[in-house]
Backbone atoms as SQL, in Angstrom:
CREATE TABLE atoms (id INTEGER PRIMARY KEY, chain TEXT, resi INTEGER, resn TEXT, atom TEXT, x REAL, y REAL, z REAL);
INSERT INTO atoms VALUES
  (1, 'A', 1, 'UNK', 'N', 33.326, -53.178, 12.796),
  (2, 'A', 1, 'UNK', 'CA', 34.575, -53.436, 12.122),
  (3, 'A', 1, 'UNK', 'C', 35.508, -52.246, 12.355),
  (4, 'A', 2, 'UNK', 'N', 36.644, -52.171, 12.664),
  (5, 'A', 2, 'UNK', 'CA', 37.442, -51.573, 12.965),
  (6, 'A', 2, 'UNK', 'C', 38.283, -51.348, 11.573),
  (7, 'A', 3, 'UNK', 'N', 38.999, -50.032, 11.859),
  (8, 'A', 3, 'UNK', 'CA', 39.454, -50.003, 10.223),
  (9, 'A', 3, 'UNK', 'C', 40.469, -48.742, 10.616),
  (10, 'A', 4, 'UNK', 'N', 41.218, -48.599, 9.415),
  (11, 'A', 4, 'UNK', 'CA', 42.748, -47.526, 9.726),
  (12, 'A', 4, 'UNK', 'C', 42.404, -46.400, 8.518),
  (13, 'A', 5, 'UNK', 'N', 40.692, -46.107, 8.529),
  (14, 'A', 5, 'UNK', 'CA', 40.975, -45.525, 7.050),
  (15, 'A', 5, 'UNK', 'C', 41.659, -44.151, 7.909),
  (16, 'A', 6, 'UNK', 'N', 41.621, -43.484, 8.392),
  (17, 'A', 6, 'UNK', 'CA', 42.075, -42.006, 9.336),
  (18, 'A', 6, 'UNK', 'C', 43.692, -42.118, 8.958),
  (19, 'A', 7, 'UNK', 'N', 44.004, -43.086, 9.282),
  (20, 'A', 7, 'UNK', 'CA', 45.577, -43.082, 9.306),
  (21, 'A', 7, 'UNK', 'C', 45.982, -43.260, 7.962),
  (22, 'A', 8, 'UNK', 'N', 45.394, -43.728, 7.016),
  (23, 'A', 8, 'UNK', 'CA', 46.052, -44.284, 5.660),
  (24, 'A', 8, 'UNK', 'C', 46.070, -42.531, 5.163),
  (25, 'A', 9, 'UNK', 'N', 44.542, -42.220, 5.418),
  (26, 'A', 9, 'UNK', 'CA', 44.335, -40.223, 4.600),
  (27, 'A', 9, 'UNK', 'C', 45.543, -39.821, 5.204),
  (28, 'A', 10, 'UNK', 'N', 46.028, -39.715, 6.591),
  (29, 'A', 10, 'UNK', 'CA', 46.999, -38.815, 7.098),
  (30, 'A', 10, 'UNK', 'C', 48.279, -39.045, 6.347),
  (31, 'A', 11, 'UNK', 'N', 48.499, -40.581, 5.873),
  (32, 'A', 11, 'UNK', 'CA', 49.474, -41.179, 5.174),
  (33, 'A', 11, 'UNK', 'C', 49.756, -40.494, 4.017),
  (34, 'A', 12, 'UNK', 'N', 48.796, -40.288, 3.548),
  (35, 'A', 12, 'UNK', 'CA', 48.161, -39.808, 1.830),
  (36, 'A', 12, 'UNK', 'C', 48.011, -38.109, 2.173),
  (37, 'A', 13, 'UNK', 'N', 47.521, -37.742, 3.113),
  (38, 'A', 13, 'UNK', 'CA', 47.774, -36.421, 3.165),
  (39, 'A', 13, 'UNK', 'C', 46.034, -36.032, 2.220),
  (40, 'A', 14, 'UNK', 'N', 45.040, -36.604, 2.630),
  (41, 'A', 14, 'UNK', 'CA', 43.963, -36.998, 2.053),
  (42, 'A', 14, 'UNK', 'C', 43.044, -36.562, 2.757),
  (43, 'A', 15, 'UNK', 'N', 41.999, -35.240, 2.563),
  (44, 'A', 15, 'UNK', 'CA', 40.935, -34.667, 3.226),
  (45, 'A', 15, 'UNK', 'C', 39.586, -36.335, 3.354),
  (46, 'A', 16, 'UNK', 'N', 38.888, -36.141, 3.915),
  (47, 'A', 16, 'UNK', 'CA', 37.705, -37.370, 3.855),
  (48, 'A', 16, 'UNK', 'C', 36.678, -36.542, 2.477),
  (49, 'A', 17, 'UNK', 'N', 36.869, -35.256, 2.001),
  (50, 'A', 17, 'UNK', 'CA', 35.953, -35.387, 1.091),
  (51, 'A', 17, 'UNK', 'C', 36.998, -35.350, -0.267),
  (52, 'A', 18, 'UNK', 'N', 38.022, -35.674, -0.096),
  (53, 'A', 18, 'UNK', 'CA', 38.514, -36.066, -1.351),
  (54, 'A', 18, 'UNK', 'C', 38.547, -38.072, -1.547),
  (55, 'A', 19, 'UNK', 'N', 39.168, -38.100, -0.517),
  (56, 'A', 19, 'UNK', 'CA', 38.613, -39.798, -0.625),
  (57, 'A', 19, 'UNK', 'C', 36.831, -39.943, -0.812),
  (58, 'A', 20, 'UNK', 'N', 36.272, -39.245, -0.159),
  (59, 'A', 20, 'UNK', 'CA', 34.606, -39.578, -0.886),
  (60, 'A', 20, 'UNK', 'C', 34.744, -39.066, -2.149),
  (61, 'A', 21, 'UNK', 'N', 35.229, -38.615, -2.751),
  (62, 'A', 21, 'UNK', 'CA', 35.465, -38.264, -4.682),
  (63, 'A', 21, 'UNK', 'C', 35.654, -39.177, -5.129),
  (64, 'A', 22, 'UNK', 'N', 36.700, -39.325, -4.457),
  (65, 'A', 22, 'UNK', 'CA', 37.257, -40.666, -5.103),
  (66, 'A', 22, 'UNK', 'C', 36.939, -42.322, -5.366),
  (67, 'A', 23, 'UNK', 'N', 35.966, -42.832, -4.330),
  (68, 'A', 23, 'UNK', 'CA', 35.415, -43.907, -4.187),
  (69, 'A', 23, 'UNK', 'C', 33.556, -43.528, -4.584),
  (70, 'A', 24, 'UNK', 'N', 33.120, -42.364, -4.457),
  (71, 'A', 24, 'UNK', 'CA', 31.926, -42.316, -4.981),
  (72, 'A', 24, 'UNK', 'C', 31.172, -41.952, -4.057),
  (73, 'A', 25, 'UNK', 'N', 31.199, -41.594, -2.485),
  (74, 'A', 25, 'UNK', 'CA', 30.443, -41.807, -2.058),
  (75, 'A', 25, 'UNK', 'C', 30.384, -39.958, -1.106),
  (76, 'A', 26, 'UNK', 'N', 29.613, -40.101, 0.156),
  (77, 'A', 26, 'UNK', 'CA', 29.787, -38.486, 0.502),
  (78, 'A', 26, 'UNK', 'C', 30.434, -38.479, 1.777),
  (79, 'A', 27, 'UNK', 'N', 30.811, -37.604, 1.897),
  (80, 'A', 27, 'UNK', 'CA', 32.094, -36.843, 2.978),
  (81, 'A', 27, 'UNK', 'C', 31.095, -37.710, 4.512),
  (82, 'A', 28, 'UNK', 'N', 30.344, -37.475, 4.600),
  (83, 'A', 28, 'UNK', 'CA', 29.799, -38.174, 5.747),
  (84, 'A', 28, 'UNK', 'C', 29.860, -39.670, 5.743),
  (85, 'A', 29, 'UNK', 'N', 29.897, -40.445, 4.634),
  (86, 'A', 29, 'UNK', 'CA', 29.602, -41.844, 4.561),
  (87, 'A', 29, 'UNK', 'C', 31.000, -42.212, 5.469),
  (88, 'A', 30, 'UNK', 'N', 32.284, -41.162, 4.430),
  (89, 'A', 30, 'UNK', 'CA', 33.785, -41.490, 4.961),
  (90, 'A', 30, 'UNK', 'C', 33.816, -41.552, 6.791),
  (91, 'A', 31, 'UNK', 'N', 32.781, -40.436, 7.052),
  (92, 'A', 31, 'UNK', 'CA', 32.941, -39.814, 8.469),
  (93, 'A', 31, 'UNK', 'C', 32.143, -41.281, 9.166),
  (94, 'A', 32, 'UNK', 'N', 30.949, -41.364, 9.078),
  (95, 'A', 32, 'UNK', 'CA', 30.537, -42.769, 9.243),
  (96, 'A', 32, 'UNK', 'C', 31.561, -43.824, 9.452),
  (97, 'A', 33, 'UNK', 'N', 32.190, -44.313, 8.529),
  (98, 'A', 33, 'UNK', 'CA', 32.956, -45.757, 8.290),
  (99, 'A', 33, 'UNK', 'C', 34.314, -44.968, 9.257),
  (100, 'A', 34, 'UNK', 'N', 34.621, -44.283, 9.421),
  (101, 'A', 34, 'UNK', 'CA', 35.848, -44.025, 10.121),
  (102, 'A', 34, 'UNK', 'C', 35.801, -44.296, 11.622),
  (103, 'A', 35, 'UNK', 'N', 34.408, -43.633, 11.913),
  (104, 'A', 35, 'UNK', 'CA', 33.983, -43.791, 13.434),
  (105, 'A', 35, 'UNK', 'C', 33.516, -44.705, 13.924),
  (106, 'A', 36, 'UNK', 'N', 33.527, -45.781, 12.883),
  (107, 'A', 36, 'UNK', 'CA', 32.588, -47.676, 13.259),
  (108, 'A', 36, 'UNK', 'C', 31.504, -47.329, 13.001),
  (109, 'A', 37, 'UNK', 'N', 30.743, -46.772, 12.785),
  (110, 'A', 37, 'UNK', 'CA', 28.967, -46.296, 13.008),
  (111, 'A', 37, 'UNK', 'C', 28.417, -46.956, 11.733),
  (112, 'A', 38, 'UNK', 'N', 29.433, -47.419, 10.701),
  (113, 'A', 38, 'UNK', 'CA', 28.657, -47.710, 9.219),
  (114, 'A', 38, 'UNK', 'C', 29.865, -48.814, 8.945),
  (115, 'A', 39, 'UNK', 'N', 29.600, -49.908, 8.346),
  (116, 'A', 39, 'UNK', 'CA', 30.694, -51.140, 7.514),
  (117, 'A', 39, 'UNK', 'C', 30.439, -50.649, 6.698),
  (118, 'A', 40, 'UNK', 'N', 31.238, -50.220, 5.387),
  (119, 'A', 40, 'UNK', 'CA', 31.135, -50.496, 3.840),
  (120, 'A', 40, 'UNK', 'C', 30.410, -51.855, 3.824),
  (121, 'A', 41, 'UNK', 'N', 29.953, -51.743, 2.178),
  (122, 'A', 41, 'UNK', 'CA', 30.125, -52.912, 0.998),
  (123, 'A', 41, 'UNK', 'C', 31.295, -53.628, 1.148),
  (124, 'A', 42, 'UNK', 'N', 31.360, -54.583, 0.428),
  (125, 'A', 42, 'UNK', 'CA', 32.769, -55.085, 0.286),
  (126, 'A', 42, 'UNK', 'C', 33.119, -54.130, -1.020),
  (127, 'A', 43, 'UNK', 'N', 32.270, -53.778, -2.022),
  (128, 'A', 43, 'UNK', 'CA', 32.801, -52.995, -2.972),
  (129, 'A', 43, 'UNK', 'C', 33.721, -51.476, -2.713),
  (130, 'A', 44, 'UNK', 'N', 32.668, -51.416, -1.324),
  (131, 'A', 44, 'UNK', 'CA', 33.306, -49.605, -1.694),
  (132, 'A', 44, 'UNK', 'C', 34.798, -50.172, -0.256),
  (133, 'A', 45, 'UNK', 'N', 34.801, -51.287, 0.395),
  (134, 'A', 45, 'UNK', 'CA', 35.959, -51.469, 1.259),
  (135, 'A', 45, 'UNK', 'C', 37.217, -51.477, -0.030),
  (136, 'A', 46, 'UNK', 'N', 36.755, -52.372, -1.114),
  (137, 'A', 46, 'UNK', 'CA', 38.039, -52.441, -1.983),
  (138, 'A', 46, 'UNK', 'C', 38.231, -51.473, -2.405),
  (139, 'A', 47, 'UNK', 'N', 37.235, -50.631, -3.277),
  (140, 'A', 47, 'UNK', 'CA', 37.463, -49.037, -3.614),
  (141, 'A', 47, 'UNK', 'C', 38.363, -48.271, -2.661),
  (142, 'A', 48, 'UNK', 'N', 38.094, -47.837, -1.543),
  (143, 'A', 48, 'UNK', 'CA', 38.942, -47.530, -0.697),
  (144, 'A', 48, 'UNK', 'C', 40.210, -48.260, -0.171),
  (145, 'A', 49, 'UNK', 'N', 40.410, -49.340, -0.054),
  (146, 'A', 49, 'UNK', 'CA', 41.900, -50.082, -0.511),
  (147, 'A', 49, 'UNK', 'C', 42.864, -49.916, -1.497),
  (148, 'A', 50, 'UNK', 'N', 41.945, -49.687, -2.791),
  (149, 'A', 50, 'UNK', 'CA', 42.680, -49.123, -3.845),
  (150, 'A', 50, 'UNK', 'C', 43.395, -48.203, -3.976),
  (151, 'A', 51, 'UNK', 'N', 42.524, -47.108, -3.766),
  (152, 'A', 51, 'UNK', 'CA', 42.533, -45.646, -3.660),
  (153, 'A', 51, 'UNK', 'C', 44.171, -45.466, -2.754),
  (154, 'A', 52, 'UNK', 'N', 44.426, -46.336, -1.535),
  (155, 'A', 52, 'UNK', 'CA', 45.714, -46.443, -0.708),
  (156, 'A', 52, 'UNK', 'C', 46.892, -47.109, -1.050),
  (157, 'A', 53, 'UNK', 'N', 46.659, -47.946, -2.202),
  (158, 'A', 53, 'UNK', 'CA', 47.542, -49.310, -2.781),
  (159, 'A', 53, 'UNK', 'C', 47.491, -50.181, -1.908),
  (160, 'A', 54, 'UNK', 'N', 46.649, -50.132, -1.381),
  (161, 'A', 54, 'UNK', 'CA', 46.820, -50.896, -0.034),
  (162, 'A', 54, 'UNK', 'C', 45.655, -52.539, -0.324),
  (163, 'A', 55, 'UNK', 'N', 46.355, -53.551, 0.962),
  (164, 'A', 55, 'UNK', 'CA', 45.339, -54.778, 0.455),
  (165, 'A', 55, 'UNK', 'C', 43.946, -54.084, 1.725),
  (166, 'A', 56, 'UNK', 'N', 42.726, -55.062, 1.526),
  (167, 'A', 56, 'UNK', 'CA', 41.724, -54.608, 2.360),
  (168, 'A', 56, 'UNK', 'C', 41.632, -54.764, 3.819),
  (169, 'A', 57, 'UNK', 'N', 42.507, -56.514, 4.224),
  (170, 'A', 57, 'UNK', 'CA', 43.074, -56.813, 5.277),
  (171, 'A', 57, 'UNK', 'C', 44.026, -55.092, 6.096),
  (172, 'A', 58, 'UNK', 'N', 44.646, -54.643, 5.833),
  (173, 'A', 58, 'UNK', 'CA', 45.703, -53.568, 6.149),
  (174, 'A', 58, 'UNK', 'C', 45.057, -52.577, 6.474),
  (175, 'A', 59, 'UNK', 'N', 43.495, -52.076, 6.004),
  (176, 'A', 59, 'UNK', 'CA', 42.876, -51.377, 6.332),
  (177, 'A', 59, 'UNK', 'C', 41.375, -51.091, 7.293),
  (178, 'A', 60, 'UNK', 'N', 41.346, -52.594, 7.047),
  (179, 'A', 60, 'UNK', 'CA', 39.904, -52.806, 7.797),
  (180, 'A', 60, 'UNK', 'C', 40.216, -54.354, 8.729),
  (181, 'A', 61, 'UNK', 'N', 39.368, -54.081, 9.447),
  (182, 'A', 61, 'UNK', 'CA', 39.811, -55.698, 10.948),
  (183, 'A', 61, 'UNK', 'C', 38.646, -55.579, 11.435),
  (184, 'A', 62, 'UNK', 'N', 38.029, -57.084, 10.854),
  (185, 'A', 62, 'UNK', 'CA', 36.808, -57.475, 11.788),
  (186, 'A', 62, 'UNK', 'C', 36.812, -58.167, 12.880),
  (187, 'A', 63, 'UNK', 'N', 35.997, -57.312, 14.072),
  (188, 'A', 63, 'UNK', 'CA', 35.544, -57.956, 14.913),
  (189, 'A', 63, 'UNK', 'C', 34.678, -58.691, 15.334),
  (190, 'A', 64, 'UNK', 'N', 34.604, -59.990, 15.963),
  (191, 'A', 64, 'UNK', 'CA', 33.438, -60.090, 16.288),
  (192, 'A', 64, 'UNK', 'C', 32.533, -59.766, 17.949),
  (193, 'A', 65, 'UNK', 'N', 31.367, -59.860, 17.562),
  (194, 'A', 65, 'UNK', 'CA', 30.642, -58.953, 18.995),
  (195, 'A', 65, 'UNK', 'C', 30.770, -60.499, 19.867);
């Protein structure tokens, strides 16, 4: 799954271990899901949608293989 979380933090002006504060989870999980290597939950995708005001569509785009 492809996703814009990199660009929304730069938006926000947002380190990856303050967004992992913020959604619950650790600075690597962020580093993970940024680089494709890990999908969220759907929970922690909305958590992190939130966190941007953003909808989940705007931030994340699935592909299929």
């Amino acid at each position: 799954m492809k996703n814009k979380i990199k660009v929304y933090r730069a938006m926000h002006d947002m380190t990856q271990e303050e967004l992992a504060k913020r959604v619950g989870v650790t600075r690597q999980t962020i580093i993970a899901i940024e680089k494709g290597r890990y999908d969220p939950s759907l929970s922690l995708a909305f958590k992190i949608a939130r966190v941007f005001n953003a909808k989940i569509e705007d931030i994340f785009q699935y592909e299929e293989d």
